[in-house]
C-alpha positions as CSV (number, residue, x, y, z in Angstrom):
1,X,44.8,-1.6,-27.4
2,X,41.2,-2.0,-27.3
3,X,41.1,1.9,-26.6
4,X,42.7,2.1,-29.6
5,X,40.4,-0.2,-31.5
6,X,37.3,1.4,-30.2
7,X,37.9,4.7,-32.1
8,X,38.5,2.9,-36.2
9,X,36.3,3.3,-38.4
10,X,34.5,0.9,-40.7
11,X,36.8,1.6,-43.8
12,X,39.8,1.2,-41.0
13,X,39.0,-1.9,-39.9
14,X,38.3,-3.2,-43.1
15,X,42.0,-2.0,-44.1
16,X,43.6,-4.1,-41.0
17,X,41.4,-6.9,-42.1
18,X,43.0,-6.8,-45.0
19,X,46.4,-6.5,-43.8
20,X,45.5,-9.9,-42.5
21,X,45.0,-8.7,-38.5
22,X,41.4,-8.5,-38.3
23,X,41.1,-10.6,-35.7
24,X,42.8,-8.0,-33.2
25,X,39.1,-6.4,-33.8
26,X,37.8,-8.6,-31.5
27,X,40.2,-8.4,-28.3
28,X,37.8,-7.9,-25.3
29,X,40.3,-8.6,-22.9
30,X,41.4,-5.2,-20.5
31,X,43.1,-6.4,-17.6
32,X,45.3,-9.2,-16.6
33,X,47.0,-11.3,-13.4
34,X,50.0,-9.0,-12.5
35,X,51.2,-11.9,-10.0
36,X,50.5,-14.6,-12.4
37,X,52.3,-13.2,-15.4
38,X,55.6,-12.8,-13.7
39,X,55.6,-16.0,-12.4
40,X,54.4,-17.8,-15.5
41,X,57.7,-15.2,-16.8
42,X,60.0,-16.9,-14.1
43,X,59.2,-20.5,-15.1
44,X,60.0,-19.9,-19.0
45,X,62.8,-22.2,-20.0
46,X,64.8,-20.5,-22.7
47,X,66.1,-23.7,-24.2
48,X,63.2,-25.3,-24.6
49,X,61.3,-22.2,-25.3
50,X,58.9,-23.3,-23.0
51,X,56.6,-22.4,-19.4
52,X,57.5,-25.5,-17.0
53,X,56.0,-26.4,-13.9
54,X,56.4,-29.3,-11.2
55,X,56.4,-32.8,-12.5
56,X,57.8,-32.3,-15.6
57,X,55.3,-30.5,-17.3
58,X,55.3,-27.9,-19.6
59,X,53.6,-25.9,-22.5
60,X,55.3,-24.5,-26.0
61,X,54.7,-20.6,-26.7
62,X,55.2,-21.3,-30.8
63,X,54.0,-19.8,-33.5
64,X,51.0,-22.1,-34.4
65,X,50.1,-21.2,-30.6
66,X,50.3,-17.6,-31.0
67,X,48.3,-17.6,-34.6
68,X,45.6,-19.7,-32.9
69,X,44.9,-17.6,-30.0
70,X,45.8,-14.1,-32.2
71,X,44.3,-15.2,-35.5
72,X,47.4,-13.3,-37.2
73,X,49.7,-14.5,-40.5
74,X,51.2,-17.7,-39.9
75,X,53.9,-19.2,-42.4
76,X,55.1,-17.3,-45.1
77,X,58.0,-14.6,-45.7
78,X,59.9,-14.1,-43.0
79,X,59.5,-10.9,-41.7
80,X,62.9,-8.8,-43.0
81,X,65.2,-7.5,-39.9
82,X,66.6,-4.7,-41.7
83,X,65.1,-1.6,-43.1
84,X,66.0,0.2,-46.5
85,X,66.8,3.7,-47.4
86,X,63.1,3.4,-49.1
87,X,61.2,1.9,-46.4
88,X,62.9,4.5,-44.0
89,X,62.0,6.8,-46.1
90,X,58.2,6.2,-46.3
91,X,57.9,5.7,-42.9
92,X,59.2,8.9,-41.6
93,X,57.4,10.6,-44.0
94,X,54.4,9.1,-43.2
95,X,54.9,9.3,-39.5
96,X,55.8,13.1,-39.8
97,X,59.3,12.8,-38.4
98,X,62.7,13.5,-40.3
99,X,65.5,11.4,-38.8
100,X,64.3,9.3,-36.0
101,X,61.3,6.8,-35.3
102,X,58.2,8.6,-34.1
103,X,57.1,8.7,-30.4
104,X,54.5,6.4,-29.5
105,X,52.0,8.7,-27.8
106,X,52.5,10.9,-31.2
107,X,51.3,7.9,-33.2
108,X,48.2,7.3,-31.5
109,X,47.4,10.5,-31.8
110,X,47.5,10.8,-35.6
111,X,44.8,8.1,-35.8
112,X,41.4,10.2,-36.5
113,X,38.4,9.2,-38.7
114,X,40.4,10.9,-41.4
115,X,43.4,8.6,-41.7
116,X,43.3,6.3,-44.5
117,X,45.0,3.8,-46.9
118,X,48.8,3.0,-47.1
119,X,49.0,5.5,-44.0
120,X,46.9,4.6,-41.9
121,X,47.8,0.9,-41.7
122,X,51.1,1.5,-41.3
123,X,50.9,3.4,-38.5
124,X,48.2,1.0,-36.8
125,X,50.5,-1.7,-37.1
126,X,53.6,0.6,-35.6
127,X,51.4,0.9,-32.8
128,X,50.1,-2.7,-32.5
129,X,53.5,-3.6,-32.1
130,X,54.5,-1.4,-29.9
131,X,51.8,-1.5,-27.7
132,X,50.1,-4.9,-27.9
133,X,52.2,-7.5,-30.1
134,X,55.7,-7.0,-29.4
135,X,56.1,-4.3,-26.8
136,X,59.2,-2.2,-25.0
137,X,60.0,0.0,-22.4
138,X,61.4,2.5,-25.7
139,X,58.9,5.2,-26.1
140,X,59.7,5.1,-29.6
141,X,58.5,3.0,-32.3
142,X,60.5,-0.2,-33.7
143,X,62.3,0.8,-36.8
144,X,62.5,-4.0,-37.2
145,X,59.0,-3.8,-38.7
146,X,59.5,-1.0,-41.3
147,X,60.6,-3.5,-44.6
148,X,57.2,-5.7,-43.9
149,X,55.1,-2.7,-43.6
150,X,56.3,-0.9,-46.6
151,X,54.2,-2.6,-49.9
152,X,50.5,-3.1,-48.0
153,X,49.5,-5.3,-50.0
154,X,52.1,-7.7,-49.1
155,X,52.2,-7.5,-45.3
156,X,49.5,-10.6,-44.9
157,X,51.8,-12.5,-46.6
158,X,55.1,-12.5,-43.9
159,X,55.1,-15.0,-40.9
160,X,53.8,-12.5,-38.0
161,X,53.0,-15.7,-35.6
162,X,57.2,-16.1,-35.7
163,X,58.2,-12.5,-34.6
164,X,55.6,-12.3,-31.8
165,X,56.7,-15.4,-30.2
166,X,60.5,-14.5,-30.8
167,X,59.5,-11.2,-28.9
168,X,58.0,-13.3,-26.3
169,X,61.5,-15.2,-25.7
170,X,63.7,-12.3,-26.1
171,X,61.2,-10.4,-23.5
172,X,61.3,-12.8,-21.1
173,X,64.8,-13.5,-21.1
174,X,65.6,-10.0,-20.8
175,X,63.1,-9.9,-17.7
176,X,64.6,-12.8,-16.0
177,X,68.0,-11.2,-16.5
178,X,66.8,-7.9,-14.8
179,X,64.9,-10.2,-12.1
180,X,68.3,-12.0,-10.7
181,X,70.0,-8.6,-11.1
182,X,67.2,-7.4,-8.6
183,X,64.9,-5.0,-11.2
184,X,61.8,-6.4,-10.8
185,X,60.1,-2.7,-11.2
186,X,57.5,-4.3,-13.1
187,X,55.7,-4.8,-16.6
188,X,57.9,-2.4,-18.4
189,X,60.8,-5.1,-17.8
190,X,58.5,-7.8,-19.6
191,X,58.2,-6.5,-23.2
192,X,56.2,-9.4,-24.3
193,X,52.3,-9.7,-25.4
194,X,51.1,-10.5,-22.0
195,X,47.8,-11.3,-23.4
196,X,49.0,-14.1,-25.6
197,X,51.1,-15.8,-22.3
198,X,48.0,-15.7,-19.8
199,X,45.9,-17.2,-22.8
200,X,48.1,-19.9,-23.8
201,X,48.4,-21.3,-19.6
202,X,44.8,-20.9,-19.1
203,X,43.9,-22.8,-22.6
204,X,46.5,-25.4,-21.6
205,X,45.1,-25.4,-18.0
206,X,43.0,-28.7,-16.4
207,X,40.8,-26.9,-14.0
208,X,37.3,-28.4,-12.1
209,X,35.0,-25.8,-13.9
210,X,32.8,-25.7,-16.9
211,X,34.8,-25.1,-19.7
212,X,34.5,-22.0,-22.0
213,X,33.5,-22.1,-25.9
214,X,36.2,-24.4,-27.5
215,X,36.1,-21.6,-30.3
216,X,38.5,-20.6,-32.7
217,X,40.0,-18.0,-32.5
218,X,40.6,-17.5,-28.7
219,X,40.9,-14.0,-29.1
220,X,37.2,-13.4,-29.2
221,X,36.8,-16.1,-26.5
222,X,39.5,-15.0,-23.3
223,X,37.7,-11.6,-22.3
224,X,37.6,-9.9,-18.3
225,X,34.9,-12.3,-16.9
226,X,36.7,-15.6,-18.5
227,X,40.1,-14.5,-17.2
228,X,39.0,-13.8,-14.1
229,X,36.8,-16.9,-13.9
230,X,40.1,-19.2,-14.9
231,X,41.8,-17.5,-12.4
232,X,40.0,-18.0,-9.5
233,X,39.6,-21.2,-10.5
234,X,43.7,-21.9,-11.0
235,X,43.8,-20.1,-7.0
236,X,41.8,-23.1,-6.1
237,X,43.8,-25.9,-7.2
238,X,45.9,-28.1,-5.3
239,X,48.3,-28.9,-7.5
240,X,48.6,-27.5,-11.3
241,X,47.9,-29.9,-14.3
242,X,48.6,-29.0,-17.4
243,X,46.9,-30.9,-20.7
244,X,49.1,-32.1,-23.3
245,X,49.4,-30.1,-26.4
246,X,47.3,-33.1,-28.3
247,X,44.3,-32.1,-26.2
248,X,44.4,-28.6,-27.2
249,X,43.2,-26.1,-30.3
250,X,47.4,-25.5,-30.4
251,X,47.8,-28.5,-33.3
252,X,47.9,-28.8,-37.0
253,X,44.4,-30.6,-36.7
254,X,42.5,-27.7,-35.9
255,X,44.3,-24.7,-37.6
256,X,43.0,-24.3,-41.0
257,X,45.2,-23.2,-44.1
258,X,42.2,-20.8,-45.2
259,X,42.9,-18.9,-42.1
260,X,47.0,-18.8,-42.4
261,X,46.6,-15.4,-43.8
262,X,44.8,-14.2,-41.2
263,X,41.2,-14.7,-40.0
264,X,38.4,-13.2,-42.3
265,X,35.9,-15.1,-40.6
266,X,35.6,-14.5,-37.1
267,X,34.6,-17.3,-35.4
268,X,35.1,-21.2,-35.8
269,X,34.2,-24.2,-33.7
270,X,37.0,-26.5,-33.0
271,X,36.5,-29.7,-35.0
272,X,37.3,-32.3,-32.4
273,X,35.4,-31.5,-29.1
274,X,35.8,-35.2,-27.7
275,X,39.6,-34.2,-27.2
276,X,39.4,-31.5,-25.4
277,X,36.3,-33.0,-23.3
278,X,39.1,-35.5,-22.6
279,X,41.4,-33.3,-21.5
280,X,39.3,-31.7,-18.5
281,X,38.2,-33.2,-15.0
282,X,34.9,-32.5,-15.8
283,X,32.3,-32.6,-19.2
284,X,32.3,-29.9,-21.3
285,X,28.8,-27.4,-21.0
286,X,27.7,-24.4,-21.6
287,X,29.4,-21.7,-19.4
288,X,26.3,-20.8,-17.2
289,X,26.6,-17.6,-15.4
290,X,29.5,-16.4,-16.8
291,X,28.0,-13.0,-17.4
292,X,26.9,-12.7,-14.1
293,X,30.6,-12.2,-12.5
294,X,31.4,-9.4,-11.4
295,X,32.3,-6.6,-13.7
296,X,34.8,-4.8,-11.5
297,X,38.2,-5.6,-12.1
298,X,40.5,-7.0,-9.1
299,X,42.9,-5.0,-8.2
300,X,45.6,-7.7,-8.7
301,X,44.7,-7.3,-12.4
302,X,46.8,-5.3,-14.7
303,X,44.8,-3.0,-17.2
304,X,46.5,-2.6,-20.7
């Protein structure tokens, strides 16, 4: 993804900003905890629609969550299920394909400094979702998005949050399924936006560290060296505590209407800071240091 978003232009970007995913412009993040994904995977409670540990606790994955850390639409339309003969239409036509949904690998490679308009954000979204949002094993994009994507001007308006978290449980369900069957082949089995899972435990996690920026959005925030620096810190712990959802950004008091739309601004301090110094073992400072981890990746970590 961020390959992806290294090679748009100004007048693209500006054209997914509009769209109402601008904030996706500012993912830093590369790599992530292959061991700590699947097992944050394994402890998802279906019913509950939660990640449960020892003790009882437990953080939500919903859709206020997911617009807080992603800065995309929240509320709204819901996004339609079905396609019509129109939207099918369009987006074969612009996809170059005549009965079936384009190849992934043949989408990315249609996006050039030339590709503009209606076109052109259409098929960055395809590929968002395939690759980033709400990803699958199928090599081929998801015909479930083509109704929202069809009139531009109106995708900012449908409730985006809600489909990437209903990914997220229908991903993980599947994976857990394939896990007790004895498939556990790896992240092609977990068609969920990783980046959104590891962000939400390490935001809700109480660790004995300096705590990063309490910014909004956490997209621009949860790059290599803090995931890495969260991590390492999580391996230390002796047991796992996990804040309550009150003592988070994750609540109606610091999401802001303005921003439901998606995120034209891109960065916001979070309004309360005494809660969330609360919420830690130790006061809130500046992150010292923090660009002088190391640069190199763990090999534990999963690039994507």
């Amino acid at each position: 993804m961020t390959k992806l978003i290294s090679k748009l232009t100004d007048p693209q970007k500006d054209t997914v900003t509009k769209c109402g995913f601008g904030s996706l412009l500012d993912l830093k993040c590369t790599a992530l905890p292959n061991p700590l994904i699947f097992q944050l995977a394994k402890q998802y409670d279906p019913q509950s629609k939660s990640v449960k540990f020892e003790g009882g606790q437990f953080f939500k994955l919903n859709p206020l969550t997911i617009h807080q850390i992603l800065g995309i639409p929240f509320g709204g339309k819901k996004v339609p299920s079905k396609a019509s003969s129109r939207a099918k239409a369009v987006i074969l036509k612009d996809t170059n394909q005549s009965n079936q949904a384009a190849k992934m690998e043949d989408l990315i490679s249609m996006i050039d400094a030339k590709l503009a308009g209606d076109k052109f954000a259409r098929i960055f979204l395809l590929i968002t979702f395939g690759i980033f949002l709400c990803p699958t094993s199928n090599s081929r994009v998801s015909h479930h998005f083509y109704e929202a994507l069809l009139d531009v001007k109106e995708i900012k308006n449908y409730d985006w949050s809600s489909v990437v978290v209903e990914a997220l449980h229908k991903g993980i369900i599947s994976f857990q399924s394939n896990s007790t069957k004895g498939n556990t082949s790896g992240k092609a089995t977990l068609g969920v936006c990783l980046f959104s899972l590891v962000a939400a435990y390490f935001d809700y996690l109480a660790v004995d560290c300096n705590i990063i920026d309490q910014t909004i959005l956490r997209i621009c925030i949860w790059d290599d060296k803090a995931v890495i620096k969260y991590h390492d810190a999580e391996s230390t712990l002796e047991h796992i505590e996990i804040k309550a959802a009150d003592s988070t950004l994750f609540t109606k008091d610091h999401a802001q209407p303005a921003n439901f739309r998606g995120f034209y601004h891109h960065q916001t301090k979070a309004t309360s800071k005494q809660e969330l110094h609360n919420a830690v073992k130790s006061p809130n400072k500046d992150v010292e240091g923090q660009h002088s981890l190391n640069s190199n990746l763990p090999s534990r970590f999963n690039l994507h």
